[in-house]
ZAMARGU-4260 file (C-alpha; in steps of 0.2 Angstrom, whole numbers, plus 5000, padded with zeros to 4 digits):
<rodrens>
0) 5050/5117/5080 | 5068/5110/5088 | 5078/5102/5077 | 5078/5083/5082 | 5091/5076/5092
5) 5098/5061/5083 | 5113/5058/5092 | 5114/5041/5104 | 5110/5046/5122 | 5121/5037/5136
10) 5105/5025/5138 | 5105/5020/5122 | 5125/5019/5120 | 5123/5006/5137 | 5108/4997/5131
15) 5119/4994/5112 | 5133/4989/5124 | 5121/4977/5131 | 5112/4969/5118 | 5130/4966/5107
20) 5136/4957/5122 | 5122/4945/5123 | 5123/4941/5104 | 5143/4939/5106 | 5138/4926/5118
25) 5124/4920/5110 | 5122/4923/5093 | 5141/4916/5084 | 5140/4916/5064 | 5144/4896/5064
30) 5128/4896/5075 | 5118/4905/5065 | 5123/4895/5050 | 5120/4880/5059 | 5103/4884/5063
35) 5098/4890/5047 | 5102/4872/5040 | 5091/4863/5053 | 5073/4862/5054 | 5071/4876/5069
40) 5080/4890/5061 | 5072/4901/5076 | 5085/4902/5092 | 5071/4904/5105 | 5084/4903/5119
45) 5092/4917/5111 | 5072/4927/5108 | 5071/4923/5128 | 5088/4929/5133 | 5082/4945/5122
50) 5062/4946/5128 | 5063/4939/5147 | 5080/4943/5153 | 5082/4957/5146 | 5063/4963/5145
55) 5068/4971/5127 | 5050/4963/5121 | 5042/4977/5129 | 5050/4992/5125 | 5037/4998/5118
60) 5022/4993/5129 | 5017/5007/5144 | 5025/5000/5162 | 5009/4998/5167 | 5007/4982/5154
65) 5023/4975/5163 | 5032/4984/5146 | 5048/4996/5149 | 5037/5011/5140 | 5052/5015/5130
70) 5052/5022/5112 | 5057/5019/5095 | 5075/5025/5098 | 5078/5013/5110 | 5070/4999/5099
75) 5080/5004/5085 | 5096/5001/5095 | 5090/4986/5096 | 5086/4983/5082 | 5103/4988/5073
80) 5113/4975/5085 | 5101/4963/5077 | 5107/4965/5061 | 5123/4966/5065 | 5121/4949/5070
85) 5107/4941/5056 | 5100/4936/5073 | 5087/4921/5069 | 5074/4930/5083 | 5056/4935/5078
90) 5060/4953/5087 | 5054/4964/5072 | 5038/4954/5069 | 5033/4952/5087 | 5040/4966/5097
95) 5038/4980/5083 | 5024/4974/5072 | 5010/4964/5083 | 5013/4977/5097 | 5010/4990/5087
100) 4994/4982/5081 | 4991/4980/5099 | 4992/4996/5104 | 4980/5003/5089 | 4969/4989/5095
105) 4971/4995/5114 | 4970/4974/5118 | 4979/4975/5136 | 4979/4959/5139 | 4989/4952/5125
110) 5001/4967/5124 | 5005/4961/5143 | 5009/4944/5137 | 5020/4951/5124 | 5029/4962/5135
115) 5032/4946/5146 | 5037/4937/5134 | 5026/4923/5136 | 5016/4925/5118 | 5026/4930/5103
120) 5013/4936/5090 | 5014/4940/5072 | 5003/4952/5059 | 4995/4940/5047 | 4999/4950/5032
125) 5012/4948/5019 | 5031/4953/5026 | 5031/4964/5007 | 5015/4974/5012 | 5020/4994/5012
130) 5012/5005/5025 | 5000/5010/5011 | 4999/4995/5002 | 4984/4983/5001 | 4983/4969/5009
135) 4973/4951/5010 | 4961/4947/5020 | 4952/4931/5026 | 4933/4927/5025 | 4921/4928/5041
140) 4907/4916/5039 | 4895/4910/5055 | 4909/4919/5069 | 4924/4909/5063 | 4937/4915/5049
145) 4941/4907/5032 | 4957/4908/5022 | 4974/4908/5015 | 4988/4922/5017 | 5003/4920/5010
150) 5023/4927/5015 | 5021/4928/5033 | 5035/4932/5043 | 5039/4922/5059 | 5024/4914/5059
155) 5031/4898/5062 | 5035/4902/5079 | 5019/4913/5085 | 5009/4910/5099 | 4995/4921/5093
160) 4992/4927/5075 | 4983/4945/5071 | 4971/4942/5055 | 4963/4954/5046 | 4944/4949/5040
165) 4934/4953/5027 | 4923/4962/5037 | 4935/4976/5041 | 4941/4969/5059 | 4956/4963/5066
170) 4955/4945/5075 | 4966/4935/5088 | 4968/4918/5082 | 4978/4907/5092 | 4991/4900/5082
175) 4986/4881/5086 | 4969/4884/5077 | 4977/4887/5060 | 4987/4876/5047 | 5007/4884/5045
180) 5017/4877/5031 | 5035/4885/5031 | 5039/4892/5011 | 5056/4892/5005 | 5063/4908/5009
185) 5079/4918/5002 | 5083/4924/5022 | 5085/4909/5031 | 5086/4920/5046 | 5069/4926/5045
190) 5056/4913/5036 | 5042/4917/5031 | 5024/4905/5030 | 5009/4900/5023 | 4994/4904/5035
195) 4978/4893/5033 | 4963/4894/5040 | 4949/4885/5039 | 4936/4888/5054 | 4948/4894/5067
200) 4940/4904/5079 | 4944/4923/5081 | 4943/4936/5094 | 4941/4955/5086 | 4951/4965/5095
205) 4945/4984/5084 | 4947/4989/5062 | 4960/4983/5054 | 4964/4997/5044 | 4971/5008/5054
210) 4981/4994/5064 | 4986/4985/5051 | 4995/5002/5043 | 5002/5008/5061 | 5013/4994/5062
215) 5019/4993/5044 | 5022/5012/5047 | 5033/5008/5061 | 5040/4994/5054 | 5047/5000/5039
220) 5054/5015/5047 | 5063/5004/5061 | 5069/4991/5048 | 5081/5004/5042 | 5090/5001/5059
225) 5091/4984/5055 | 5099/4986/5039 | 5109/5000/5045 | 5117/4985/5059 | 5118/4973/5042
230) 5129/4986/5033 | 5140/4995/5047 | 5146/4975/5050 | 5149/4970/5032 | 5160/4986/5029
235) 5168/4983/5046 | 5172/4967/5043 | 5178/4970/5025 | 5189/4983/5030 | 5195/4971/5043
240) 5199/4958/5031 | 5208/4969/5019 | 5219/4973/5032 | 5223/4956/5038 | 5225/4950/5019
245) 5243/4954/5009 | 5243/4952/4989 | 5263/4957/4982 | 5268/4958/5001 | 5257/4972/5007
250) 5238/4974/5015 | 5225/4973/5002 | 5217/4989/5009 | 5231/4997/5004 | 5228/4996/4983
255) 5219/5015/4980 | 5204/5008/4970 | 5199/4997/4986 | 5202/5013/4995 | 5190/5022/4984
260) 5175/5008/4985 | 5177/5007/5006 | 5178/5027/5008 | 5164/5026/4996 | 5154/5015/5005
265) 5157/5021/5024 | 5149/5040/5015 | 5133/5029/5010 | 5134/5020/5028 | 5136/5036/5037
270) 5118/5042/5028 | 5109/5029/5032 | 5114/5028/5051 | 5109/5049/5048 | 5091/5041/5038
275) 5087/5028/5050 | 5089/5039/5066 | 5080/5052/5058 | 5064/5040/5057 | 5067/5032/5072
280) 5067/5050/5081 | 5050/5053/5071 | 5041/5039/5077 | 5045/5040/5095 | 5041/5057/5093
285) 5024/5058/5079 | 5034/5074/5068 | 5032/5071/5051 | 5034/5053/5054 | 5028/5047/5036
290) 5041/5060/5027 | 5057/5051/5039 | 5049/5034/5035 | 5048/5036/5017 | 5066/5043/5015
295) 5072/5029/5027 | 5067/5015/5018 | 5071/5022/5003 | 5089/5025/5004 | 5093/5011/5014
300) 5089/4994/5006 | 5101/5000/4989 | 5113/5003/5007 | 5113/4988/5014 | 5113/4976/4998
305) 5128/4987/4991 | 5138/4984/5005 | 5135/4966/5007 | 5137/4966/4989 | 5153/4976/4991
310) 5161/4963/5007 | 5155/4947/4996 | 5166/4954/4982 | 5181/4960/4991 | 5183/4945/5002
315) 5187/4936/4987 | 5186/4918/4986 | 5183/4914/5005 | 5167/4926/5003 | 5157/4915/4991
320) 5161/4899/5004 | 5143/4896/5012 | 5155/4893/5030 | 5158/4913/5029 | 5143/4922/5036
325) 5144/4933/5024 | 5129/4926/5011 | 5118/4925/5028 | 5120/4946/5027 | 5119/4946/5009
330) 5100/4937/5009 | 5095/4946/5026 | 5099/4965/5015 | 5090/4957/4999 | 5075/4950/5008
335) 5072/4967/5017 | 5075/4977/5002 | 5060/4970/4997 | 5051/4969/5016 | 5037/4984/5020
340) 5036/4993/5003 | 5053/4993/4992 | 5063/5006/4990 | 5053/5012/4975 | 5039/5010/4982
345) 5045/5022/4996 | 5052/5035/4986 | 5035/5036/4974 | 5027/5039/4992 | 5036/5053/4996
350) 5034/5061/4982 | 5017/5060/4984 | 5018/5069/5001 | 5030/5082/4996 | 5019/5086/4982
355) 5035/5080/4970 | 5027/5079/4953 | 5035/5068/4941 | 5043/5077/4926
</rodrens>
């Protein structure tokens, strides 16, 4: 087997290009703040700038479902612009997640609507559910479905819901025909809900099972390019500061201990970008694609939280100011450290598949 490739292809470079324009446009830090202090923390101008302009919300659906039949690579380009900009757009959950659901499911007719993005959709399963972890499901009494589920991503703003049942399926319930009640969440970029429902209909689209663990698979390997974006911007952006700043007449980037901390940081930011290609590569191409997953996520949430850890110190005073954008990078790192399995939870899986035993 050929060793994979995980250098950015001229596409890819052109569609970053892309992406970071729209969000430089689109997506400012005041915005962002702004936004997460109303009640419509979602920028849904910004998700159809993204989805419908751009046509990023089908990447991964086939052309012939109106998608762009790209792969993960390309999504995970996507995907680290996103979090180089906390962007407040339910592109993880919808794009990654429910289309991968989809997929497994083979329901064509949602995964068009997805594509075109006139349906945003969202897995009805707890955002801290690993690929292999268990998850809760609702009941199925006379054809209509029963239940609460708890710490759902993006929910708020879903057309269609995907519900795992009791009975082993996987239902379509349209959004409308369930109770959501937003939760107080740490990331105020991504909330998370409070599904209820209580004799909403359902549409089965296949088993649950293996959908439900597809899209966790893919999106735990793919949020390692998100928190890769979160981390490359707070060292960037610290190292820019420090620059700017002058203590005793000189740049504080100048003192050697700060030196130390940034060129040890840029080493853990370099493995991650190294990480999170490496699983994005094994998705799009099925080689050991568990094994790139595990040691994704479970190298990159200590990443990104030291480094926004790291920027929050070193910017000093201004850092801890709720104006700087800096704490809206700080939640977004810890929230996914926990997001798809923790970084614990990662590395005991691949232990497991390496046949690693513990001493």
């Amino acid at each position: 087997m050929t060793d994979p490739d995980l250098l950015y292809s001229e596409e890819e470079e052109a569609l970053r290009a892309a992406v970071r324009g729209l969000l430089a446009d689109h997506c400012d830090p005041a915005g962002v703040i702004a936004r997460t202090e109303s009640e419509t923390p979602h920028d849904i101008a910004l998700w159809k700038a993204l989805a419908d302009g751009m046509g990023l919300a089908g990447l991964l659906i086939p052309e012939e479902l109106d998608g762009q039949g790209a792969t993960h690579r390309e999504v995970a380009v996507v995907l680290e612009e996103l979090g180089r900009a906390v962007a407040p757009v339910p592109y993880l959950t919808s794009a990654v997640v429910a289309t991968e659901v989809l997929l497994e499911c083979g329901a064509d007719d949602l995964l068009t609507e997805l594509a075109t993005a006139t349906t945003i959709g969202a897995l009805a399963v707890a955002l801290n559910t690993a690929p292999d972890g268990a998850f809760r499901t609702v009941r199925v009494e006379n054809g209509t479905l029963h239940g609460e589920l708890t710490g759902i991503a993006d929910a708020a703003v879903a057309d269609v819901l995907l519900v795992p049942a009791d009975d082993g399926g996987l239902y379509a319930v349209a959004a409308g025909a369930a109770t959501v009640t937003a939760k107080p969440s740490l990331d105020l970029t991504r909330p998370v809900a409070t599904v209820v429902l209580d004799g909403a209909p359902g549409r089965r689209l296949g088993d649950a099972e293996p959908a439900v663990r597809r899209a966790l698979r893919a999106a735990a390997g793919l949020l390692a390019s998100e928190q890769l974006g979160v981390a490359d911007w707070t060292l960037t952006e610290t190292v820019r500061y420090l620059k700017e700043r002058k203590q005793f007449n000189r740049p504080v980037g100048g003192f050697q201990a700060l030196k130390h901390r940034l060129a040890q940081l840029w080493l853990e930011v370099v493995n991650l970008r190294a990480a999170a290609r490496g699983a994005a590569d094994a998705l799009a191409t099925g080689a050991d694609t568990d094994v790139a997953v595990a040691v994704a996520q479970a190298y990159a949430a200590p990443v990104a939280v030291h480094a926004a850890e790291e920027a929050l110190q070193l910017h000093a005073g201004i850092g801890m100011t709720w104006e700087h954008p800096i704490h809206l990078y700080l939640k977004r790192a810890k929230a996914d450290s926990i997001a798809y399995g923790t970084a614990g939870a990662h590395r005991a899986a691949l232990a497991e598949l390496v046949d690693l035993q513990a001493p």
